[in-house]
C-alpha positions in Angstrom: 0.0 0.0 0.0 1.5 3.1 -0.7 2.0 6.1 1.8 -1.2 8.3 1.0 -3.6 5.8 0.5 -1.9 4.6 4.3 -2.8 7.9 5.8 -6.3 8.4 4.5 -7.3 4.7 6.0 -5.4 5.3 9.1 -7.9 9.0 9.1 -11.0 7.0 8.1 -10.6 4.7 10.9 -9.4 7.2 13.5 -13.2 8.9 12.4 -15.2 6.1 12.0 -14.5 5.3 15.9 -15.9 8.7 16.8 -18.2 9.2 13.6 -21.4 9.0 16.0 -20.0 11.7 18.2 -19.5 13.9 15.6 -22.7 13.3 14.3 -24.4 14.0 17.5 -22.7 17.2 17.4 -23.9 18.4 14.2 -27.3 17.8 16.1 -26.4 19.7 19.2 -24.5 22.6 17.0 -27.5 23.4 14.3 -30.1 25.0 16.0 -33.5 23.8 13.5 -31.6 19.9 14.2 -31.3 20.4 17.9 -35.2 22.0 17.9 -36.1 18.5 16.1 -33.9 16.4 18.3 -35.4 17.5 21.4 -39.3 17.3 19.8 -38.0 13.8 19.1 -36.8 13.6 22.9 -39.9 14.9 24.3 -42.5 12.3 22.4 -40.1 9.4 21.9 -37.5 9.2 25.0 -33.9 9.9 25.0 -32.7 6.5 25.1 -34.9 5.6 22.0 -33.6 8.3 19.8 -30.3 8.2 20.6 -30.1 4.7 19.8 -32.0 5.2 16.6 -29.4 7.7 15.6 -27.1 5.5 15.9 -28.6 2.9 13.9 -28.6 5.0 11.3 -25.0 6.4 11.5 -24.0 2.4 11.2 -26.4 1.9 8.3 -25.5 5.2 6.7 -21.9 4.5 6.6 -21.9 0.5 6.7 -19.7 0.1 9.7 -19.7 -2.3 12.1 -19.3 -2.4 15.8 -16.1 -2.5 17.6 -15.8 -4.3 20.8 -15.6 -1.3 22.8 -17.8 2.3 23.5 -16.1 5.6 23.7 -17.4 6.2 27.3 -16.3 10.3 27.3 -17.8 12.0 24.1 -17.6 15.1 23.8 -21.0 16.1 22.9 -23.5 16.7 25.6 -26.2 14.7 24.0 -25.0 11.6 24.7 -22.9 9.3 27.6 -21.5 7.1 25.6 -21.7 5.8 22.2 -20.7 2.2 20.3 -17.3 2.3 18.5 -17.3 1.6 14.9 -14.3 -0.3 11.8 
């Protein structure tokens, strides 16, 4: 494999572990997708949307699940959030 295409998979795996942070904060940071998030909250539950979010960051992207959580995300949204290859 040669050096660049090294560094871009090395980048895309470094993301996909945190890709559902990231999404989460793109929620938390747009202010008509935070509106809708917390409508969502309010008739659905927390725990319920946050786990459908992440269902559809895994579909979205066709990742799988890692063997471990990131347990200190840096979006207020969530706790914690499933690791993904």
């Amino acid at each position: 494999m040669n050096p660049e295409d090294q560094v871009a998979e090395d980048a895309i795996a470094l993301f996909n572990k945190r890709i559902t942070n990231e999404v989460f904060l793109t929620i938390q940071n747009d202010p008509k997708l935070m509106h809708a998030y917390l409508k969502a909250v309010e008739v659905r539950g927390i725990d319920k949307v946050n786990q459908t979010i992440g269902k559809h960051v895994k579909s979205a992207y066709n990742l799988n699940n890692m063997n471990e959580r990131e347990a200190n995300p840096s979006c207020t949204l969530i706790q914690s959030h499933q690791k993904f290859v």
